[in-house]
N, C-alpha and C positions, 0 to 999 in steps of 0.2 A: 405224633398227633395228626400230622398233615395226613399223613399214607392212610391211618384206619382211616380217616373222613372219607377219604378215595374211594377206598375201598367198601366202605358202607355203605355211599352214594349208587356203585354198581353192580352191587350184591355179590362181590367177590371176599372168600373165606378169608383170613389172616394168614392163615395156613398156606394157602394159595401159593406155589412160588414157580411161574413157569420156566424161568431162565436160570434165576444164581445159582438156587441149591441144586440143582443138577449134578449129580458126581462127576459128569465128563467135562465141566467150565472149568478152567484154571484162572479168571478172575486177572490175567498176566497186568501188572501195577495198580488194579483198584485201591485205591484209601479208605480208611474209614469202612471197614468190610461190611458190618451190620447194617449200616445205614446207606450204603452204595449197593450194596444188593437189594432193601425193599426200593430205592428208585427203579435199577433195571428192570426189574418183576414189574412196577407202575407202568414203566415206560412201554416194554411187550404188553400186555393188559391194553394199556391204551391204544396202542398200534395195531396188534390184533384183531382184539377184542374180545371180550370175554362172554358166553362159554368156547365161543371158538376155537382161544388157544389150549385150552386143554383136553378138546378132542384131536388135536393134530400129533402127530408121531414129531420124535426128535428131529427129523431133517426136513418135516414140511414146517414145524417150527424153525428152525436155520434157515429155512427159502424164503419165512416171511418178513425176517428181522435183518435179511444180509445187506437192505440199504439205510439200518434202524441206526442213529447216533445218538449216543445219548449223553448229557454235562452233568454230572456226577458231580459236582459244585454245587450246582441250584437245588433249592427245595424242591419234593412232589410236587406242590399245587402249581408252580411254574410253568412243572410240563414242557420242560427245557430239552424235547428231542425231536430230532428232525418229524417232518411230517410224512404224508401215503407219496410225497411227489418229489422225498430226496431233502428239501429245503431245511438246514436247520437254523435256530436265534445264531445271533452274530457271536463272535467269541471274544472273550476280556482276556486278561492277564492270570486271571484263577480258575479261569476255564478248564475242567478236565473230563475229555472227551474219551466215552469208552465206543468202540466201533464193536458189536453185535457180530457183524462177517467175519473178525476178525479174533476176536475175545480177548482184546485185551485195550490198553488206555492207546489213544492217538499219540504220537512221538510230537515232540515238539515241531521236525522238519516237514512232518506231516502236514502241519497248521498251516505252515508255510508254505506248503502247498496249497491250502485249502484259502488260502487269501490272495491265490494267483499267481504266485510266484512260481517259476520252471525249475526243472529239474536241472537245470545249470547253475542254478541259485548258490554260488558260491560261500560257505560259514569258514570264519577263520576255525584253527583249530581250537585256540584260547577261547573261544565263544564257550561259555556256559551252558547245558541244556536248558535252565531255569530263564537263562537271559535271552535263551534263542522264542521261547515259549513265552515269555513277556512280551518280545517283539512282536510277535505272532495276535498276540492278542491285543498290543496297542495301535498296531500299523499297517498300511495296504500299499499294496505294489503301487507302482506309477502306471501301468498300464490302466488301473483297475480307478485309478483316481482319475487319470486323464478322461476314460470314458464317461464317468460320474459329472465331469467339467463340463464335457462335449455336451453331454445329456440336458444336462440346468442349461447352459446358453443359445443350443437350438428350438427349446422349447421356451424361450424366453423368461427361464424362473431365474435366471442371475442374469444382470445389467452388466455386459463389458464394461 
């Protein structure tokens, strides 16, 4: 119900689908297929823009979505994908990020990246994928908190 509203709001067909149904996506871990392909279709659309992306050939379509993420979790009207400048909403524990550049779902150590953590970031082996991707979405580096710290007490918004 969300998507048609979207999509009636900016005169784009139902039919319309610039990214999923493409025969050459393999879609690598999407869930929920029906309903995770009309978001990435929303998400290009939105990104784009519409009629834009459907005058662009396959690979000028791939050069405009290769810094495009989108959470395949949230509803359309959330509009739950990074913006024109890279930035995307922060990530939870049900978070599942599909990367555009890449066509497939973000790996959980990916997250772990994407919350600061180095590529020396050591996971036991017993770490679960599920429990490394929960961490990921409940937790942030100490680097990334300490500057958050620095930031509130130099500007005076938190009282030593």
């Amino acid at each position: 119900m969300q998507a048609r509203s979207l999509r009636h709001g900016t005169g784009v067909p139902e039919s319309f689908s610039p990214w999923a149904r493409r025969e050459d996506r393999r879609l690598t871990g999407v869930p929920g297929l029906d309903r995770a392909r009309e978001v990435l279709d929303l998400a290009v659309l939105q990104h784009v823009g519409y009629p834009r992306c459907a005058n662009l050939s396959t690979q000028e379509l791939d050069e405009a979505c290769a810094d495009l993420f989108t959470d395949l979790s949230q509803n359309p009207a959330r509009k739950a994908f990074s913006n024109q400048a890279g930035v995307s909403k922060c990530l939870t524990s049900s978070s599942v990020l599909y990367t555009h550049a890449r066509d497939r779902v973000v790996l959980p150590l990916e997250m772990m990246f994407f919350q600061g953590h180095t590529q020396e970031l050591k996971v036991p082996r017993d770490f679960s994928q599920k429990a490394l991707k929960d961490l990921a979405g409940q937790g942030i580096c100490l680097p990334c908190l300490g500057l958050i710290v620095y930031c509130l007490l130099s500007t005076g918004s938190l009282e030593a």
